[in-house]
N, C-alpha and C positions, 0 to 999 in steps of 0.2 A: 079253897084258894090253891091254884097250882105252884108247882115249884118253880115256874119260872117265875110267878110276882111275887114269891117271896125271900127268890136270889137276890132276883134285880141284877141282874149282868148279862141278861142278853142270852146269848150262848153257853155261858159258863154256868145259866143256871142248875140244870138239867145236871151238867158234870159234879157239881159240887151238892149242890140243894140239899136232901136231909144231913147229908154229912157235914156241911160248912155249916149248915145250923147246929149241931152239935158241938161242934172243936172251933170255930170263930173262924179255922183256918181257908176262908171261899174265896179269899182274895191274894191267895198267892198264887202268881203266872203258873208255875209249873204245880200238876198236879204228883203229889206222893202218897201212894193209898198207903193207908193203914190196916191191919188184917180187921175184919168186919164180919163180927158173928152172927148169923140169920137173924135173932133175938135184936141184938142193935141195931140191924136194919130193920126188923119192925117197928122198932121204938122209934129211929129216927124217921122213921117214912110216917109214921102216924103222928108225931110232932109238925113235922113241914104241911102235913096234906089236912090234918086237923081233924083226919079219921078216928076213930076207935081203932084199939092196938088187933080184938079181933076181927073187926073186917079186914083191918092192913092183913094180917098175917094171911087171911083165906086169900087173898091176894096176890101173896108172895108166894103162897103156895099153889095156887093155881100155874102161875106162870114157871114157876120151878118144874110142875108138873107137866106143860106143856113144851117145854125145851127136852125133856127126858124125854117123853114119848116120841119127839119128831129124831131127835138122835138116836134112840133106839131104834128107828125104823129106817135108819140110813139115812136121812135128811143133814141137811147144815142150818142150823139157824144162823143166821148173821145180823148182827143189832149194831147199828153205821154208829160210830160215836163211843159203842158202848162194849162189846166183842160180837165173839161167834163161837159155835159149840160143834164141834162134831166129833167124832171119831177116827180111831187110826189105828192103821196096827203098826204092832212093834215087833223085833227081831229077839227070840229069847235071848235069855243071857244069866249064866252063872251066877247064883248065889253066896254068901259065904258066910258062915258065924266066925260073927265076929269074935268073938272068947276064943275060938279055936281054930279057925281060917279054915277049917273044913268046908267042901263045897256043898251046899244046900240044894 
């Protein structure tokens, strides 16, 4: 069964789906994630989809694995709806311990 018949909202299902089936919370307009540890979104993804936890996870990891590799090779993945991954660089910047404000 996919996540969208068993949101049942259309659009919203895909946004909410294993997580609103968790926490009850798919019906509220604005979305508020909560932090989401790989493990809970196995469990949740294999609740919604009706998979076993170890195919979800080969799953979740494949696809983890497939966004690393294209970033890693300068690529952007962009997923409409959902984010986009790339990279960037940044401008160094001073350190400091904090116990002693020495520059690190």
């Amino acid at each position: 069964m996919s996540l969208w018949r068993l949101a049942g909202h259309g659009s919203l299902a895909f946004r909410y789906g294993f997580i609103g089936r968790l926490t009850g919370w798919y019906n509220i307009p604005q979305v508020h994630l909560m932090a989401l540890n790989k493990q809970e979104l196995v469990d949740g993804d294999a609740v919604a989809t009706g998979a076993n936890k170890a195919a979800t996870g080969e799953a979740i990891d494949a696809f983890i694995c497939a966004v690393m590799t294209a970033v890693r090779k300068g690529d952007t993945v962009q997923l409409i709806g959902f984010g986009s991954f790339s990279t960037g660089a940044r401008a160094a910047r001073v350190g400091r311990n904090s116990a002693t404000g020495a520059e690190v």
